[in-house]
C-alpha positions as a Python dict, from the first residue, in 0.01 Angstrom:
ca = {
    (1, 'X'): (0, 0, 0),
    (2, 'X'): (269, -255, -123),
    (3, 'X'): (321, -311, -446),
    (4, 'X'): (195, -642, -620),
    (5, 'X'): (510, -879, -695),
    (6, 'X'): (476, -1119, -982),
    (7, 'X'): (738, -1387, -1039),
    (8, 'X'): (695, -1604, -1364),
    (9, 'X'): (852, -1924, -1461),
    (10, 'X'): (1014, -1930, -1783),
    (11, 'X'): (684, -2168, -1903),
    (12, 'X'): (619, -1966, -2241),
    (13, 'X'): (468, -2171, -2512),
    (14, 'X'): (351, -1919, -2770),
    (15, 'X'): (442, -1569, -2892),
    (16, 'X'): (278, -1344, -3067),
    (17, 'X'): (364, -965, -3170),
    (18, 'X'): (79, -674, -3199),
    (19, 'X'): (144, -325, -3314),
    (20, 'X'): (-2, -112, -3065),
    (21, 'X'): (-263, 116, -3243),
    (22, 'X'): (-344, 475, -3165),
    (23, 'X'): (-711, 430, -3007),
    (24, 'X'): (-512, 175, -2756),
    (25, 'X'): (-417, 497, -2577),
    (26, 'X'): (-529, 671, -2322),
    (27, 'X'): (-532, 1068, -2214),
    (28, 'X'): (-166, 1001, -2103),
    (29, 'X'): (-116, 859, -2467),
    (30, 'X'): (72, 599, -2356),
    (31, 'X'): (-133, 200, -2344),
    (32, 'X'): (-385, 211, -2067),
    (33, 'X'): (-510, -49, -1854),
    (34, 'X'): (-828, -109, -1968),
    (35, 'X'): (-644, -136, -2364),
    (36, 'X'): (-329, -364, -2175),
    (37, 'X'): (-628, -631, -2065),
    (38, 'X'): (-800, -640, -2417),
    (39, 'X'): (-464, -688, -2552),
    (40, 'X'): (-376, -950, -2330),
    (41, 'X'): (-712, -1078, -2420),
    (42, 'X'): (-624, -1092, -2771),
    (43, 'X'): (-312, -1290, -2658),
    (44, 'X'): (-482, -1571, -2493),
    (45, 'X'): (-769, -1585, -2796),
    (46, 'X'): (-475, -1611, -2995),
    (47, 'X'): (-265, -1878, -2765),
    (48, 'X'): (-594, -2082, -2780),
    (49, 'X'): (-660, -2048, -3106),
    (50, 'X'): (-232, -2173, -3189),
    (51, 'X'): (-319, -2460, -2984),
    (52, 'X'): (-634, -2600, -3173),
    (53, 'X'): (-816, -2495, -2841),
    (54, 'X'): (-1217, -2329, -2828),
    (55, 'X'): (-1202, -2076, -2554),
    (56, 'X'): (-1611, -2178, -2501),
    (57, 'X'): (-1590, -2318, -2159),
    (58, 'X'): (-1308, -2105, -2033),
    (59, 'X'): (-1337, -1801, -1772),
    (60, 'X'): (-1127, -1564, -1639),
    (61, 'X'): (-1137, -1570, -1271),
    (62, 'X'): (-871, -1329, -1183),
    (63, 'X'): (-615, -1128, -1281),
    (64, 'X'): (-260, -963, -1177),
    (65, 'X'): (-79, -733, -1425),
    (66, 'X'): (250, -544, -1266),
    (67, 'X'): (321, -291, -1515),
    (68, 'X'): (730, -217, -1537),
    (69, 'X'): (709, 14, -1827),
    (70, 'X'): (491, 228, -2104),
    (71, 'X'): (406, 166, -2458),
    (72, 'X'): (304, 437, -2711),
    (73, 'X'): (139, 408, -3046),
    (74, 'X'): (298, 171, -3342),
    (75, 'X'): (506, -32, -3054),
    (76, 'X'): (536, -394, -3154),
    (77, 'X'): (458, -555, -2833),
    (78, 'X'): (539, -929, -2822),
    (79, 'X'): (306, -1110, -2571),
    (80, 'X'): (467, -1433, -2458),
    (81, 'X'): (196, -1674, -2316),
    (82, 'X'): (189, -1961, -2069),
    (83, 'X'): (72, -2185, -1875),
    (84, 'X'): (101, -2286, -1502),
    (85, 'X'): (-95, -2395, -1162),
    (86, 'X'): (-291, -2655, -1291),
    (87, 'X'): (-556, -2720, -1060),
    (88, 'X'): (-882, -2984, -1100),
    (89, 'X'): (-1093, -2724, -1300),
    (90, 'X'): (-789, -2498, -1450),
    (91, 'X'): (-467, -2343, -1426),
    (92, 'X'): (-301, -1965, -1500),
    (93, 'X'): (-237, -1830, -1807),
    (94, 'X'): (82, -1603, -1760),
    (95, 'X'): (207, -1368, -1983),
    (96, 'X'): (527, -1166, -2055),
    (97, 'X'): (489, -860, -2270),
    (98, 'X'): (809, -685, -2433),
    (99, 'X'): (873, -419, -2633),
    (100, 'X'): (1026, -510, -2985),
    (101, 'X'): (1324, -508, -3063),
    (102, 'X'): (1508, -358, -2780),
    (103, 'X'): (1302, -650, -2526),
    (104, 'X'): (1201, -362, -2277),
    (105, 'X'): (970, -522, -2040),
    (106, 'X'): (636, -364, -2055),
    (107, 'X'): (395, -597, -1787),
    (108, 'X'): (388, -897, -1661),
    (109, 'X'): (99, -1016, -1601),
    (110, 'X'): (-113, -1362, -1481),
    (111, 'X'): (-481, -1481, -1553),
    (112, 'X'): (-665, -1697, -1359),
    (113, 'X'): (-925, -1953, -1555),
    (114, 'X'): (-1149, -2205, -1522),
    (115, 'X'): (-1337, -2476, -1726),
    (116, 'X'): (-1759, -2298, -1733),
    (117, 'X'): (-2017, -2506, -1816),
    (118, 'X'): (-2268, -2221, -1920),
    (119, 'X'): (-2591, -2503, -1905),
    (120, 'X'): (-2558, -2568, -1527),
    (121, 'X'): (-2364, -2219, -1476),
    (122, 'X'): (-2090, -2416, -1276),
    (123, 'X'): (-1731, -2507, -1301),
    (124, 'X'): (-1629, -2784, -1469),
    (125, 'X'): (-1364, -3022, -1419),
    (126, 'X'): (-1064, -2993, -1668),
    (127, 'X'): (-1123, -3167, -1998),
    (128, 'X'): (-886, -3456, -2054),
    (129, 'X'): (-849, -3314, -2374),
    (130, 'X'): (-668, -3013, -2265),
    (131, 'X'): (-493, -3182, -2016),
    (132, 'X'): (-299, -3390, -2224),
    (133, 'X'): (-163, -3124, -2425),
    (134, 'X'): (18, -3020, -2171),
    (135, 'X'): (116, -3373, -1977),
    (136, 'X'): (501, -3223, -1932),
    (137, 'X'): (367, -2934, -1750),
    (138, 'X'): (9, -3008, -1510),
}
């Protein structure tokens, strides 16, 4: 099977640092996958939350993580966030994560989302309001 190839822009617009904890490993205790998506999670709550942003209407429709290196307990991993692909009812989040301070690259990974409108259960079109934060990018 080939291996999943991820190329990023340099489009980072927020960084954040988290100190990886010792129940974020796994039997290998090194981060495991499951841990790496809650923490990537916690990067895009945070990304949304730097940019005056609810997360309400958003969903995740898909995701692509390629995974260059480990991280082990009390690693400051700095998440770098994006944004890219704007589409009618979204775009990707993309993220960069490094190992501080030597900059090791740990994953790079890519989120798909939408705008949700839980009262019809459909997608949405892109609020205009979201949009225009980002007019030098969509």
């Amino acid at each position: 099977m080939a291996r999943v190839q991820l190329e990023l822009p340099e489009q980072f617009l927020y960084t954040h640092t988290i100190n990886v904890r010792m129940t974020d490993l796994n039997t290998g205790k090194h981060v495991g996958n499951d841990q790496m998506i809650s923490l990537l999670s916690e990067a895009r709550y945070r990304f949304f939350c730097d940019i005056d942003y609810s997360q309400e209407h958003i969903v995740v429709t898909d995701l692509v993580a390629n995974y260059r290196s480990e991280s082990f307990a009390r690693d400051d991993l700095q998440f770098e966030v994006g944004l890219m692909d704007f589409n009618k009812y979204g775009a990707d989040l993309i993220f960069r994560v490094t190992k501080q301070p030597s900059g090791q690259l740990v994953v790079l990974a890519k989120q798909g989302f939408v705008f949700f409108d839980h009262t019809t259960h459909g997608v949405m079109p892109m609020p205009e309001s979201f949009k225009a934060k980002f007019s030098g990018i969509t």
